[in-house]
Structure formats: C-alpha cells, structure tokens
N, C-alpha and C positions, 0 to 999 in steps of 0.2 A: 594567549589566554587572558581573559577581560574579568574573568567571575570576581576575582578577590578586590578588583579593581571601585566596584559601587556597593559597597559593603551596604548603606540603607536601603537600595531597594533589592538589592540580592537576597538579606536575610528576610523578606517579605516572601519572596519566594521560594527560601528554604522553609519557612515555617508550613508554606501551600504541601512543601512534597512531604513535611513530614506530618500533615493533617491526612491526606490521602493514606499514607500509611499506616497510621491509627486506624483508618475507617476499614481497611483491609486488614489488619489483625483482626479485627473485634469479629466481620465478615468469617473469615477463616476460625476463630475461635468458638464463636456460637455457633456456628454450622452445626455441629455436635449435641449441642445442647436442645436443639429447637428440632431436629431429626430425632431423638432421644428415644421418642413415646414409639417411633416406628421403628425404629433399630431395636428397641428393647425387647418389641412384639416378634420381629422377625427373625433376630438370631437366639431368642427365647434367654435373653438375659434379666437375671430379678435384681431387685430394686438395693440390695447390696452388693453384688458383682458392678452394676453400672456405678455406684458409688467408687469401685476402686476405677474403672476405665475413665471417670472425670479427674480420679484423685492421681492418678501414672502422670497425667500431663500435666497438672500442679506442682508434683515432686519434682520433677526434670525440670521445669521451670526453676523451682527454688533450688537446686543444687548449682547450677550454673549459672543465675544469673549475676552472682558476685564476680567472678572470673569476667562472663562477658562484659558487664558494664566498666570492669578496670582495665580490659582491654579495649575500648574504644577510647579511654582517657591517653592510654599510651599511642596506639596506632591509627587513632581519629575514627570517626562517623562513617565515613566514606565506604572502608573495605570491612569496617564491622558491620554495619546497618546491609550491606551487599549481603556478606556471607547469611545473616540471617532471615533475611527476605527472602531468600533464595531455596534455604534447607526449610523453613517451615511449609512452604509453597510445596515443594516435594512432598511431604510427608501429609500436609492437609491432600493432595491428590492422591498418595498409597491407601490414606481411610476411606477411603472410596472401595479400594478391592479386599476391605479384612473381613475375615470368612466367619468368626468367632469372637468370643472372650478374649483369647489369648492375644488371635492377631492384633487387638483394636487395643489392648495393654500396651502389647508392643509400639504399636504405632504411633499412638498418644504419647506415652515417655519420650519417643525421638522427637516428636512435633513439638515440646515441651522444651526440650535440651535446645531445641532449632532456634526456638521464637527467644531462648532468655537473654537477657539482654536488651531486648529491643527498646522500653522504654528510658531504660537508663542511657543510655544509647542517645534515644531524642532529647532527654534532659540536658546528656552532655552537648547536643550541639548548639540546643538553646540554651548556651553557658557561656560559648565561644559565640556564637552571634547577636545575643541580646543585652542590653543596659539592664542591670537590677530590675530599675523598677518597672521594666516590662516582662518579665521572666514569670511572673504568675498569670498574666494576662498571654502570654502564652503557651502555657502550660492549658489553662482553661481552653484554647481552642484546639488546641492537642487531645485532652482528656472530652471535649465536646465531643469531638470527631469518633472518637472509638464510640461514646453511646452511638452516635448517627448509626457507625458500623451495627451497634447490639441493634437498634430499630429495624434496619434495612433487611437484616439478617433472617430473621421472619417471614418479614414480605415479599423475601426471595426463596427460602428454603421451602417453606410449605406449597407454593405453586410448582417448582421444580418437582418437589419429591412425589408429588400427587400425578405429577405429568410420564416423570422418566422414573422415578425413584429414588430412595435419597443418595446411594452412590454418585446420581449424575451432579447435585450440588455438590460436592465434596470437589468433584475434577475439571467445573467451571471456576470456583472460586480459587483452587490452585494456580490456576491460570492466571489471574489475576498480581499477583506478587511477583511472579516471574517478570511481567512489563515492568512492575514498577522498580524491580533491583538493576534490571537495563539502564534505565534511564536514570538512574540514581548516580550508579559508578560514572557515566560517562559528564553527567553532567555535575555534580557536586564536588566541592574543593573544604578540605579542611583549615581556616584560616590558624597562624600561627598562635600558639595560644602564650606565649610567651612577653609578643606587643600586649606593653598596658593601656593602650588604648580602647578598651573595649566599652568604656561607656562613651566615647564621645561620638558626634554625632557623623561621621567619616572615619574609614579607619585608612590609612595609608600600610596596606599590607604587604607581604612578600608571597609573590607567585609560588609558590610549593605546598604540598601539604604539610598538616601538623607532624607527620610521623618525619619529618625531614630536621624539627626542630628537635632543643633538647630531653631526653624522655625525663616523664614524671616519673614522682617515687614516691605513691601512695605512701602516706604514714599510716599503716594498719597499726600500729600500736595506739599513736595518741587517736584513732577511729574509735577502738573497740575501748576505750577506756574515756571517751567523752560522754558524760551524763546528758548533753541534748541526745544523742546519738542511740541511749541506751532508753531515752525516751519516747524516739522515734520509731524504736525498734518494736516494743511494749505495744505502743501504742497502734501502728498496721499492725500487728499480726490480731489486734482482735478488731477493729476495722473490718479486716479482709472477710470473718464470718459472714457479715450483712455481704457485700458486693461478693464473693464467691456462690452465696447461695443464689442471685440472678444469673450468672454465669456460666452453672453451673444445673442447677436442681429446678431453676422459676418454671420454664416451660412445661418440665413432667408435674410442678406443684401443680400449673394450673389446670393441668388434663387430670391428674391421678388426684387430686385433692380436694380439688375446687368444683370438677364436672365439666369443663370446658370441653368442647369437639374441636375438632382437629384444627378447621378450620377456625374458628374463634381464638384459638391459640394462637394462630399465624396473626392475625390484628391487633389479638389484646397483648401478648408478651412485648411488644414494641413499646407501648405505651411508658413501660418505669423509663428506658432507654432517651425516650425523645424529652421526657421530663429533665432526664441526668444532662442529655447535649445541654438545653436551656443552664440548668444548675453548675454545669463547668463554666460556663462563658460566664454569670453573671460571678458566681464565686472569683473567677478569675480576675474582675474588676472592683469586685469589691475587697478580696484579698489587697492587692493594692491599694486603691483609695483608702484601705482603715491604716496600711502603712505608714502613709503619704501623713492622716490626720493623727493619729497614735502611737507612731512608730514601730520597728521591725516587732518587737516582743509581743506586745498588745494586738496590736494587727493582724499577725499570725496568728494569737492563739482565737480570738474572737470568734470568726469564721468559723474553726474547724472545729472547737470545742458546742458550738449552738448547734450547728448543725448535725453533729454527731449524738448529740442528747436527742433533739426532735426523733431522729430516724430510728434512733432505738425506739423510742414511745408509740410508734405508729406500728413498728413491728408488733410488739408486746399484744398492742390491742389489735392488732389483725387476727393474732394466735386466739382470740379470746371471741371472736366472728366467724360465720359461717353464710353463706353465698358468694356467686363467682362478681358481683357486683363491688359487693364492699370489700374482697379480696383482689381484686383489678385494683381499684379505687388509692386502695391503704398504702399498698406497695407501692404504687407506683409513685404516690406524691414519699415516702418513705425513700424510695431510692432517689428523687431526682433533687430533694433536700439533704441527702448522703454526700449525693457531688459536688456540692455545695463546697464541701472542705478540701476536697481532691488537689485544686489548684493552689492553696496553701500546704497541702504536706507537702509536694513536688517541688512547691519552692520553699521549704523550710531547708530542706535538702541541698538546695542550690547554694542558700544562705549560707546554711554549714560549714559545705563542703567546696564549696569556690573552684580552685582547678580542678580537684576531685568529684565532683558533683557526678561522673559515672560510678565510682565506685559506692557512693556513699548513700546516690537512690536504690542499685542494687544491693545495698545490705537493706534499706529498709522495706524492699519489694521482695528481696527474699523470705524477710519477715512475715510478709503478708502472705506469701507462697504455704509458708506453713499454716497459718493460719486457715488459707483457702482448702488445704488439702486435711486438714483434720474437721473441717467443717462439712466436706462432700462424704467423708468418709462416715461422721457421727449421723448426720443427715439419711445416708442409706441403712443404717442399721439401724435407729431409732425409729424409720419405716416398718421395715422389715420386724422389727421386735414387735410395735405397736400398733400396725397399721394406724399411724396416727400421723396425716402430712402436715397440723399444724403446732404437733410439741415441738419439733425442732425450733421454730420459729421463735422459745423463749428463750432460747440459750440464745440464739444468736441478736436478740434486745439486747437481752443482760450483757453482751460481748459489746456491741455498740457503746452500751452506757460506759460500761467501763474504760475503752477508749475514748471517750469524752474526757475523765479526769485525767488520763494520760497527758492528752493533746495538752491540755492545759498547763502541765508543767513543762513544753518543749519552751526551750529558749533559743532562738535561732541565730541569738548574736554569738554565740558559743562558737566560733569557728576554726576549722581544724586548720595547723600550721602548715605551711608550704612541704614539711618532710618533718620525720620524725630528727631530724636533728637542728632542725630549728629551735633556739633557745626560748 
C-alpha cells in the first residue's frame, strides 16, 4: 500500500473525491426540492404538509449528525463517509417509490439520519490532510462543489421529470453514491492523526488507518461550555434560515410566488447555486489571505460577518419587490454573497476544534439543522396562513442580520483542549 506514502499529492486527490461527493449530496438533496411543484400537484400535498416532508429530513439530519461527525473522529473518514454514502443513496432511490404524505415523511427522516454526518466527516478529513492555512481554501472548493451539485440539480431534474417523471430522477441520482462509496472504501486510507506532522510539507506516515491508532476523547464538557462554541452555535442556526430556504422552499418560491413555468424554473433556480460555487471558492481564498494579513481573529470574523449583513439586506428588499426578474436577480447575487462566509465558519470550526474538528462542525451543523427545519416549517404555514410567498422572506433578513453580529464575536483562537482532563 503506497497511498500514505505521498501525502502532497494524495491529499490533492482526497480533496478531488471529497468535491465529487459534495456535488452528489447537493444532487441527491435538491432532487426533492426542484420536483416539489410536481410532486406537490401529483400526490395532492399543500404547502404545509410539504413544509414538514422538507422539515423530516432536516430533523434527522440535526439529531444525528453530532454522533456521526464524532464518530468519524474516532473510526476515521474511510468507513464513516462509506457507511453514509451508501444509506442516503438507498433512501434518495426509496423517494422515488413513496406513494403519499406519510411514505415521503418517512423516507426523507431516514435519508436525513443517512446523509448526517457527511460534512463534518469531510471537514475531518480535511483536518488530517491539510496545513491550517490551507483548510478554508479547501473548504471553499468543498462548499463550491455542493452549490455546482444545487446548479446541476435543476438542469437535470426538470428534463428527467418532464421525460419519465420525477420518480425516475430520484433512482438515477441514487445510483450515483453507490459508485462513489465503492471507490471511496477501496481506495482511501485514514492517515494517523496522532503524527504531529501535519503541516509540513511530506508526512512520513504509518500504513494503517486512523482507527488503528489511539482513540480520541472528545471533551464534550469544555465543547459545550466554550464561548467561541456557543457562538458558533447562535450564530448557524440563524444562518441556516437564508441557505435552508434555497434548499428547501427557492424552487416552489419561484413557481408558486414569482409566476415562473416549469421550465424557467429548471434554468433560473440554478442561477443563486452557480453564484454560491463562485462565492465559496473566492471566500475560501480570501478567508485566508485576511488570515495571512490580519490574523486568525480578524480574518475570520471579516469575511463572514460582511457577507452575512449584505445577504440579509438583498433578501429584506427582495421581500419588498415584485417580478420573476428582480426576484431571480436579488436572490441569487443574495445567495452567492451568503457563501461568501461558508468557508470561514467551516474553518472557524477547524480552528476550534483541532483533532476534534468532526465533532465540533457537527455541533455547529446541527445548529444550523434546527435552524433549517423551523424555517421550512415557519415558511409553509406563513404560506398557508397568508397566501403570501414573500413575508417569510423578512424573517429570514432579520435571521441573517442577526447572525452577522454573532459571527462577529466568534473568536477562533479559543481552542478546545486535547480531552477534558487536560489542565
């Protein structure tokens, strides 16, 4: 076995398989969302019921994905990123045959329980194969990679669903995850995360995986009682309102709201998505470079507090417009100014949480879980109450702004000790 052997250009090509995989979550996760307007029509669900069938697979996400991202810190990347590839691929393929309400609750929670973990997962492995100061720079082409997925998603779901119907998108893109957890297990190795060598530029590894070496021992105590922590937490869970409502509600806005056809859907919902890839990658180098010129505190907060103010402000005034123009328009420079900051909170995370960096992105993803899931939920009954697609739209401003002042007080030097009984 050679893998651990060229650690520079191997983690070049871990970072390739776990870009691929973002583009396939996002793929498999908006499937759902961009079918919506047809599934809604066809199994005759209204616009609060589909609010809890987005909100089943947010909950299951947020309930597990603490556990899974602290299990990939103990038993490495390798058989956790497997196991999860593997069960959401399943389950995005079962939504394909659910007959109802009920079925599509069901299926969504499991798909939800499948997928959590996943990014905490890739944060940890870009934790064990990256140098600091490249950790937001790849982060950004991680979080790039999933908008690509939100873009793509569209321009493959609407010609599908219009050809076979949208069941048959569901059990192509299932298909999909399945290849890539094959080639995952067989070919990826968790290097030992105990060498302190991990910034230099070679590492002289030991052939076995990380679960060979000694197990961690998350300090859940000094986690839940660190003030960066408690600020990271605050501050995604109202984040997540903006980025769950593309996610989750953008496509049926733009049909049910806006007046868009089907087909216009399929092109313009793309558009916040391909703005966000752009906005992760440059966030991601700028996150860095303000590092580099201002250090860890300042650099961090820079990024994600501006960006997060902007994105509220475009929303507010979208809420306050009317046509499918300036409603395309708003959101989408809105969103891809949003992921602007993405690549700093993931490495704020990293920062923090050092060997724990699984556990510590999924507390603050679970965060944002809740956040996602009372936003789908407020967003279909505020429908439903008012036939009104664009009042929701001011809560979730005001949700942005407000995580702007959060951001601003994360301090990322704050970092958690090796175990809670470190002095």
């Amino acid at each position: 076995m050679t893998f651990l052997q060229n650690p520079v250009k191997n983690r070049h090509l871990v970072l390739l398989f776990l870009v691929l995989l973002s583009v396939i979550t996002f793929l498999d996760r908006l499937c759902i969302a961009v079918a919506g307007p047809r599934m809604q029509q066809e199994l005759k669900i209204s616009p609060a019921q589909w609010g809890w069938v987005l909100g089943a697979f947010v909950l299951a996400y947020g309930i597990f994905e603490i556990p899974s991202g602290g299990l990939g810190d103990r038993l490495g990347q390798r058989k956790v990123l497997t196991r999860i590839a593997l069960w959401w691929s399943a389950f995005t393929f079962l939504t394909g045959m659910a007959s109802g309400i009920a079925t599509l609750i069901v299926t969504q929670f499991l798909f939800g329980a499948g997928e959590a973990g996943a990014y905490p997962n890739i944060s940890g492995s870009i934790k064990r194969w990256f140098p600091a100061e490249e950790c937001a720079r790849a982060q950004g082409y991680v979080w790039s990679a999933s908008r690509l997925g939100g873009a793509l998603s569209p321009l493959l779901v609407v010609p599908i669903l219009t050809l076979w119907g949208w069941r048959t998108s569901f059990w192509i893109f299932g298909v999909a995850g399945f290849l890539w957890a094959g080639v995952w297990y067989f070919w990826y190795r968790d290097p030992d995360i105990e060498l302190p060598a991990r910034n230099q530029s070679a590492w002289e590894l030991a052939d076995k995986p990380f679960a060979a070496s000694r197990p961690i021992h998350i300090p859940w105590r000094s986690l839940y009682r660190s003030r960066a922590i408690r600020f990271i937490v605050a501050m995604y869970f109202c984040y997540a309102w903006g980025s769950w409502f593309f996610l989750s509600w953008f496509p049926t806005y733009l049909v049910r709201g806006r007046g868009l056809t089907l087909k216009e859907m399929g092109v313009f919902s793309s558009f916040p998505f391909l703005l966000g890839a752009a906005g992760n990658l440059l966030g991601g180098y700028l996150s860095d470079f303000l590092v580099e010129r201002h250090g860890l505190k300042l650099g961090r907060r820079l990024i994600g507090a501006t960006a997060l103010a902007a994105s509220g402000l475009l929303i507010l005034i979208t809420a306050m417009t009317h046509g499918k123009a300036a409603g395309v328009a708003l959101l989408a420079a809105a969103f891809g100014i949003m992921d602007l900051m993405l690549p700093s909170a993931w490495a704020v995370c990293l920062d923090v949480g050092r060997a724990h960096a699984g556990a510590v992105t999924g507390v603050m993803n679970t965060a944002g879980l809740c956040g996602g899931f009372v936003c789908t939920l407020v967003f279909g009954y505020a429908v439903k109450m008012t036939g009104n697609y664009n009042l929701p739209l001011i809560a979730i401003g005001v949700m942005l702004l407000a995580s702007t002042a959060l951001f601003y007080q994360i301090d990322p030097t704050q970092q958690l000790p090796e175990s809670d009984k470190t002095p």
